[in-house]
Biopython code that builds the backbone (N, CA, C, O; Angstrom):
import numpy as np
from Bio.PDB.StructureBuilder import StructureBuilder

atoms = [
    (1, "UNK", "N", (83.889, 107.912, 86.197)),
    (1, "UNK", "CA", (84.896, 107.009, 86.711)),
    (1, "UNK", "C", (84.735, 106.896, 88.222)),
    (1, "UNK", "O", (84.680, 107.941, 88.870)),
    (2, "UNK", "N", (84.652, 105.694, 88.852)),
    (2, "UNK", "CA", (84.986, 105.401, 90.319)),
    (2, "UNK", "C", (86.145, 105.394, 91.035)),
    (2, "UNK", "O", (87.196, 105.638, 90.443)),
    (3, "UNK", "N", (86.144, 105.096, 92.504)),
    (3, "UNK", "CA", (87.348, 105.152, 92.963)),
    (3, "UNK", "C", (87.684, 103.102, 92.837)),
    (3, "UNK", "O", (87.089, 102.119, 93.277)),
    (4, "UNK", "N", (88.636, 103.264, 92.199)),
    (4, "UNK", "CA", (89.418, 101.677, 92.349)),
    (4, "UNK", "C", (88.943, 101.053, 93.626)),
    (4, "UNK", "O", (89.511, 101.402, 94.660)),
    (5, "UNK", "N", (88.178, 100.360, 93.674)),
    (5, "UNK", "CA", (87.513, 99.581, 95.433)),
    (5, "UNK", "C", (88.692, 98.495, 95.024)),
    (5, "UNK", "O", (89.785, 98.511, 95.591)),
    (6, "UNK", "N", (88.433, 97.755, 94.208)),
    (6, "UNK", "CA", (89.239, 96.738, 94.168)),
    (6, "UNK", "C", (90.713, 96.683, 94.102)),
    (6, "UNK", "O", (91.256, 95.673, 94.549)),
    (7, "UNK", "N", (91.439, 97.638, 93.600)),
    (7, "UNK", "CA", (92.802, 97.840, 94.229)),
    (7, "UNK", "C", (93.025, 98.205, 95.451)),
    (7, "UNK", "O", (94.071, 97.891, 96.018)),
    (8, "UNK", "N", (92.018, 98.967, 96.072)),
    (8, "UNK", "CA", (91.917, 99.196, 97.460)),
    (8, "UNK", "C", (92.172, 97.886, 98.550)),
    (8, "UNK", "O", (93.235, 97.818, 99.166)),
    (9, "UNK", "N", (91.337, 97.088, 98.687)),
    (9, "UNK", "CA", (91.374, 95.947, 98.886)),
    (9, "UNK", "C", (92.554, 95.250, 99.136)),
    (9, "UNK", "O", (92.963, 94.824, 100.217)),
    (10, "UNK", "N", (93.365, 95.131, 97.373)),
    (10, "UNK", "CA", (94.541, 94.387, 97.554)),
    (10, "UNK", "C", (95.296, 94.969, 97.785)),
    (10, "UNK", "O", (96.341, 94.321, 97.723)),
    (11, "UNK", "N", (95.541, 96.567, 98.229)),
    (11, "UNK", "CA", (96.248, 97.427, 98.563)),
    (11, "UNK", "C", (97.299, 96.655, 99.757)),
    (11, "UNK", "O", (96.536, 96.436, 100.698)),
    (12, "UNK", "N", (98.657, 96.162, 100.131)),
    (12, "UNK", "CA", (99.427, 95.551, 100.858)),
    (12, "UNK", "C", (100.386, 96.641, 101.265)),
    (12, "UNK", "O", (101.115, 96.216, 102.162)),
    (13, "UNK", "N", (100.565, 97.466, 101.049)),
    (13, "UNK", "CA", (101.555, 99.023, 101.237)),
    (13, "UNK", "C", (101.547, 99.623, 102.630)),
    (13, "UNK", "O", (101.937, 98.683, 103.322)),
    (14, "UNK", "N", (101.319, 100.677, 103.454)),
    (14, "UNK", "CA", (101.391, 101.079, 104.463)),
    (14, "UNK", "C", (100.243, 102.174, 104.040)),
    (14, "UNK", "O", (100.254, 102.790, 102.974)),
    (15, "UNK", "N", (99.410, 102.284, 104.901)),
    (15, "UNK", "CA", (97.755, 102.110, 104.434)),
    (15, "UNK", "C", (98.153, 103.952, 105.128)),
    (15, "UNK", "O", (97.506, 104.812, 104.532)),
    (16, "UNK", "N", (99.027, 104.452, 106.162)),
    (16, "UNK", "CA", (99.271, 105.805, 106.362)),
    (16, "UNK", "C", (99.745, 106.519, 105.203)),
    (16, "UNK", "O", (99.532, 107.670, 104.824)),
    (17, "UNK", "N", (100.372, 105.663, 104.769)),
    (17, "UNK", "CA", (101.438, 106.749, 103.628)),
    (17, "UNK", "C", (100.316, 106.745, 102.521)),
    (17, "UNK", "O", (100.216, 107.646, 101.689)),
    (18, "UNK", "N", (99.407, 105.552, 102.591)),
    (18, "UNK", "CA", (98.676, 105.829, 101.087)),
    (18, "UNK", "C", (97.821, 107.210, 100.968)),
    (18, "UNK", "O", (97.732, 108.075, 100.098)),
    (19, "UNK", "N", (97.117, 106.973, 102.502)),
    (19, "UNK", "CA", (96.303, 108.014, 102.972)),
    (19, "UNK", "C", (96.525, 109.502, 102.651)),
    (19, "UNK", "O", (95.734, 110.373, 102.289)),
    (20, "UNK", "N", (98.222, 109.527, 102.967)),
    (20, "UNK", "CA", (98.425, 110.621, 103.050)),
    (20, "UNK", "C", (99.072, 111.007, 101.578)),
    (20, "UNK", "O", (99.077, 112.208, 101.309)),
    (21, "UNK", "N", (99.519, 110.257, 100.778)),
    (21, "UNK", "CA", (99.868, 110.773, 99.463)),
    (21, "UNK", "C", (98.715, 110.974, 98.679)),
    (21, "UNK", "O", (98.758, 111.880, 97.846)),
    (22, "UNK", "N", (97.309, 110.045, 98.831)),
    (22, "UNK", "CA", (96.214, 110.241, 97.723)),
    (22, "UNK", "C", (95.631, 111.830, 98.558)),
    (22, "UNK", "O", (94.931, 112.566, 97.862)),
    (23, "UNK", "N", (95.922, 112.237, 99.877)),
    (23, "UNK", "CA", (95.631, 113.568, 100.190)),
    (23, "UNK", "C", (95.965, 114.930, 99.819)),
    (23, "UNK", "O", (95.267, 115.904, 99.539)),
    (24, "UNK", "N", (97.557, 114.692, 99.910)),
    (24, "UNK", "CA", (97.786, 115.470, 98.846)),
    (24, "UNK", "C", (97.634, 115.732, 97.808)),
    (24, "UNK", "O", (96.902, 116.643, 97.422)),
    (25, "UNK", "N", (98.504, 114.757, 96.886)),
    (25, "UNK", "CA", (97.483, 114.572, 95.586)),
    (25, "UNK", "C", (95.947, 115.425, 95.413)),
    (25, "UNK", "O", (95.761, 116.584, 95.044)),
    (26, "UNK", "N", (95.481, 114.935, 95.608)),
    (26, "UNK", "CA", (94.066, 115.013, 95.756)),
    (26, "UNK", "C", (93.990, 116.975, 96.172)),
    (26, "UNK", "O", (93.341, 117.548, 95.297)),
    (27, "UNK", "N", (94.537, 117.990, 97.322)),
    (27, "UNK", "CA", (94.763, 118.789, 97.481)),
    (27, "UNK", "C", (95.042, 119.259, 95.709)),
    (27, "UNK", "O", (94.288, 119.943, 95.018)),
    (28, "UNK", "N", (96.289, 118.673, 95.328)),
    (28, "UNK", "CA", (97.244, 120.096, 94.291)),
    (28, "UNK", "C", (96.082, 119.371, 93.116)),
    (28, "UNK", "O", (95.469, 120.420, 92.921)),
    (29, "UNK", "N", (95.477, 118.520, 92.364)),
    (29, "UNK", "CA", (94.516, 118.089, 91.576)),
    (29, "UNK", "C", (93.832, 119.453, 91.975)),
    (29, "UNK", "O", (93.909, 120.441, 91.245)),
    (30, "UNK", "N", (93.100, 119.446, 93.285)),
    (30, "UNK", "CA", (91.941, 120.514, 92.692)),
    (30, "UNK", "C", (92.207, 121.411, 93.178)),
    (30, "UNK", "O", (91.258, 121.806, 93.856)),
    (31, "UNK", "N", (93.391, 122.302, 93.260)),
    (31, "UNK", "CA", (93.941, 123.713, 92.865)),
    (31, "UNK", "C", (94.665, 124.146, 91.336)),
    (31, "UNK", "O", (94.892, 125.226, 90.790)),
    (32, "UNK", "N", (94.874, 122.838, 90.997)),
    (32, "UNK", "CA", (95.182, 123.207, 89.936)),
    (32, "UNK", "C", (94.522, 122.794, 89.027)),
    (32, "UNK", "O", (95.146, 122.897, 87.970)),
    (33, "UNK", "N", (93.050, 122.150, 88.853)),
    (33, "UNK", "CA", (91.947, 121.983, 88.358)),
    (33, "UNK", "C", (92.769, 122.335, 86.616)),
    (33, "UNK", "O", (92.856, 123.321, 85.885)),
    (34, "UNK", "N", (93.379, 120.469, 86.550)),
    (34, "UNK", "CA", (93.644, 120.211, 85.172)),
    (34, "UNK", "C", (92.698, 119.838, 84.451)),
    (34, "UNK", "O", (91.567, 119.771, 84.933)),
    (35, "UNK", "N", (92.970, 119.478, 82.996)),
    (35, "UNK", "CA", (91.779, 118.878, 82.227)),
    (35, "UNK", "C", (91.420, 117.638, 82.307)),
    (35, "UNK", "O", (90.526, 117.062, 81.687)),
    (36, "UNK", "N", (92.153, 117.231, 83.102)),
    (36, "UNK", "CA", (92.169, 115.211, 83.411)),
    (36, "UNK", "C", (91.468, 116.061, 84.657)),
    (36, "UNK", "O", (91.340, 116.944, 83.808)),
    (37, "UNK", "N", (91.173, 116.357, 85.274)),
    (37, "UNK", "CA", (90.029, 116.757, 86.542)),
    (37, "UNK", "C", (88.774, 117.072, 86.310)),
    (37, "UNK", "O", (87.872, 116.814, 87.108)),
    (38, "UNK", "N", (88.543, 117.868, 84.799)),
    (38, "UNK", "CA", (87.570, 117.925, 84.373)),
    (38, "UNK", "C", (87.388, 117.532, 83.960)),
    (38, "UNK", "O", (86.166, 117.680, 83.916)),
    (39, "UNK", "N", (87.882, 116.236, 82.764)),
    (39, "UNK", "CA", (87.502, 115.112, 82.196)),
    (39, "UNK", "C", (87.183, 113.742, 83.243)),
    (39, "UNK", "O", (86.945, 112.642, 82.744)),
    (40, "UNK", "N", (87.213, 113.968, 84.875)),
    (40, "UNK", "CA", (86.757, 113.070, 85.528)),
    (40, "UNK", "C", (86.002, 113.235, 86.579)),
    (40, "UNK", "O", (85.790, 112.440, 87.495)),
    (41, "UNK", "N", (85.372, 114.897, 86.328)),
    (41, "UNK", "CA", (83.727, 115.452, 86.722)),
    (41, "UNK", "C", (84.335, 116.116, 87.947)),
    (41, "UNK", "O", (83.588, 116.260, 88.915)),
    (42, "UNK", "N", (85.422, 116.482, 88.022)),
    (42, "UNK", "CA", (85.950, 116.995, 89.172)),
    (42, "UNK", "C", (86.218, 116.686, 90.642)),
    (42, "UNK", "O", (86.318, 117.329, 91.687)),
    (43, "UNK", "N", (86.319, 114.887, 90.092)),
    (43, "UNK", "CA", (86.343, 113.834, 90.969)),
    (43, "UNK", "C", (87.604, 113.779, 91.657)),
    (43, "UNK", "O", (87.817, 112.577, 91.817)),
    (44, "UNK", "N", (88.619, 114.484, 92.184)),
    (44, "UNK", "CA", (89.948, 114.525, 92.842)),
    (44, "UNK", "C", (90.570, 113.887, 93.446)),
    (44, "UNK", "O", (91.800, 113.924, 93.489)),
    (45, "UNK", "N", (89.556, 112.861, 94.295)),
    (45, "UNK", "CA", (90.161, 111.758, 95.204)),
    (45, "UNK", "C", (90.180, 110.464, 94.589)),
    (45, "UNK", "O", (91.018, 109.638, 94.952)),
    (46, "UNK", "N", (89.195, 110.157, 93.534)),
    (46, "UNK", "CA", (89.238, 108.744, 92.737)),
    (46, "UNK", "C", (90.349, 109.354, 91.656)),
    (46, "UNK", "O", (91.051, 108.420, 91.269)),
    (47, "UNK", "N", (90.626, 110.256, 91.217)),
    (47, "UNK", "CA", (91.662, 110.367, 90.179)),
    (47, "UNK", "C", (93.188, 110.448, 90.812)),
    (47, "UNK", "O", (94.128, 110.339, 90.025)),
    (48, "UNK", "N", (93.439, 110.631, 92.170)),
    (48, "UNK", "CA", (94.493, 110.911, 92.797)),
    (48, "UNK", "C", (94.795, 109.275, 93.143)),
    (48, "UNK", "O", (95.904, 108.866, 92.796)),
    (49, "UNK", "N", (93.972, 108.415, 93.736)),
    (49, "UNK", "CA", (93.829, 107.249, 94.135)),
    (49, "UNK", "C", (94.350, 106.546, 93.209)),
    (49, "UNK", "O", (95.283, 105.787, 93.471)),
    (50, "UNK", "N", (93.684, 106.705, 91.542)),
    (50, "UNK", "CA", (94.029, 105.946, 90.542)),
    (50, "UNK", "C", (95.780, 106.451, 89.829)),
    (50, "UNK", "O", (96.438, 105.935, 88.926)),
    (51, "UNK", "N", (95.974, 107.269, 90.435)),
    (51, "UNK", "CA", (97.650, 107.679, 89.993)),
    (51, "UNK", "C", (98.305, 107.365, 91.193)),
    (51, "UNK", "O", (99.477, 107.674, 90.977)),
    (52, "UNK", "N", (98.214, 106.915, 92.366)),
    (52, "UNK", "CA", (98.931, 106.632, 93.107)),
    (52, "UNK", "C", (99.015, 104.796, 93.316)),
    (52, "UNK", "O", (100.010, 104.197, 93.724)),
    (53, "UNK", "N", (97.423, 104.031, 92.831)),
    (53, "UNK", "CA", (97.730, 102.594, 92.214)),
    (53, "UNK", "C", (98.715, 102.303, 91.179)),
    (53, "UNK", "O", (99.539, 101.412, 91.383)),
    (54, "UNK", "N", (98.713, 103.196, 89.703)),
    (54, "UNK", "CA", (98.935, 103.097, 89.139)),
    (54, "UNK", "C", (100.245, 103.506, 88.991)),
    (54, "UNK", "O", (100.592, 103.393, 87.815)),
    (55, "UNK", "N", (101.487, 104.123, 90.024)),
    (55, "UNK", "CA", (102.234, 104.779, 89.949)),
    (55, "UNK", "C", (102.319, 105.863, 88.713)),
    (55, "UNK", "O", (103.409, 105.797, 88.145)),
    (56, "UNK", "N", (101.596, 106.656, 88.272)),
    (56, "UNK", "CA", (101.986, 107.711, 87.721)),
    (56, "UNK", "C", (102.360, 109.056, 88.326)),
    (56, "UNK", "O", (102.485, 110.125, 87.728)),
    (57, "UNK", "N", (102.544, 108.760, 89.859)),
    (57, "UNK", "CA", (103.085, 109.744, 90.523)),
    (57, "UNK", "C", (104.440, 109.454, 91.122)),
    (57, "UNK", "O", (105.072, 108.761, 90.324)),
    (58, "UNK", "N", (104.928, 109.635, 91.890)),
    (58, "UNK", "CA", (106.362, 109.542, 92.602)),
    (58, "UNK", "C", (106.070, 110.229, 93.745)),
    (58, "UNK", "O", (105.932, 111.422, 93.477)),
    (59, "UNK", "N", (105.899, 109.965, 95.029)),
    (59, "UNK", "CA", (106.066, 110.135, 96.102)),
    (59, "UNK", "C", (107.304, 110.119, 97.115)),
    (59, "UNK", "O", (108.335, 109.581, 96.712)),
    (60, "UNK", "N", (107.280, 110.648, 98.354)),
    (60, "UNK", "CA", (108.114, 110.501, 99.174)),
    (60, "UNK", "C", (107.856, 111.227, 100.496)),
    (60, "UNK", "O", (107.248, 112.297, 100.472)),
    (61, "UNK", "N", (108.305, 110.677, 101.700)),
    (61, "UNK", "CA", (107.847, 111.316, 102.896)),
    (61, "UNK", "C", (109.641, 111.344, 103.386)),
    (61, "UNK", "O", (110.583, 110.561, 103.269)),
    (62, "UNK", "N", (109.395, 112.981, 104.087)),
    (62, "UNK", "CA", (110.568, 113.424, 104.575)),
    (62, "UNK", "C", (110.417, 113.573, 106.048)),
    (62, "UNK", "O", (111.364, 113.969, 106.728)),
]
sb = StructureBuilder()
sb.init_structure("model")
sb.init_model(0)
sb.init_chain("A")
sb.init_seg("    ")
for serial, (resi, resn, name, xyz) in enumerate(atoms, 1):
    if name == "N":
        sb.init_residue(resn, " ", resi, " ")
    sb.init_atom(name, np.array(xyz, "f"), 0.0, 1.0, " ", f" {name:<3s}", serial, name[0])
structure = sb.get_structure()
């Protein structure tokens, strides 16, 4: 699996906050090295990227 280029692109959001949520993300993915991490070659930043397009995460900055 790749990283979404093309949602990237049309990405219209605040390009800091994306940065910094697919970072995290991306951080707790490979500490906690799930099976969706190893089912995507231990790819952390295209799988964090694709849950933060896709909203399957929930974010927030305090």
């Amino acid at each position: 699996m790749s990283m979404p280029l093309e949602d990237l692109f049309e990405y219209d959001g605040n390009a800091y906050e994306f940065t910094v949520a697919v970072n995290k993300r991306s951080y707790q993915l490979a500490v906690l090295k799930t099976p969706e991490v190893e089912k995507n070659n231990g790819k952390v930043v295209s799988l964090s990227m694709r849950q933060v397009f896709g909203n399957q995460i929930e974010y927030r900055f305090e």
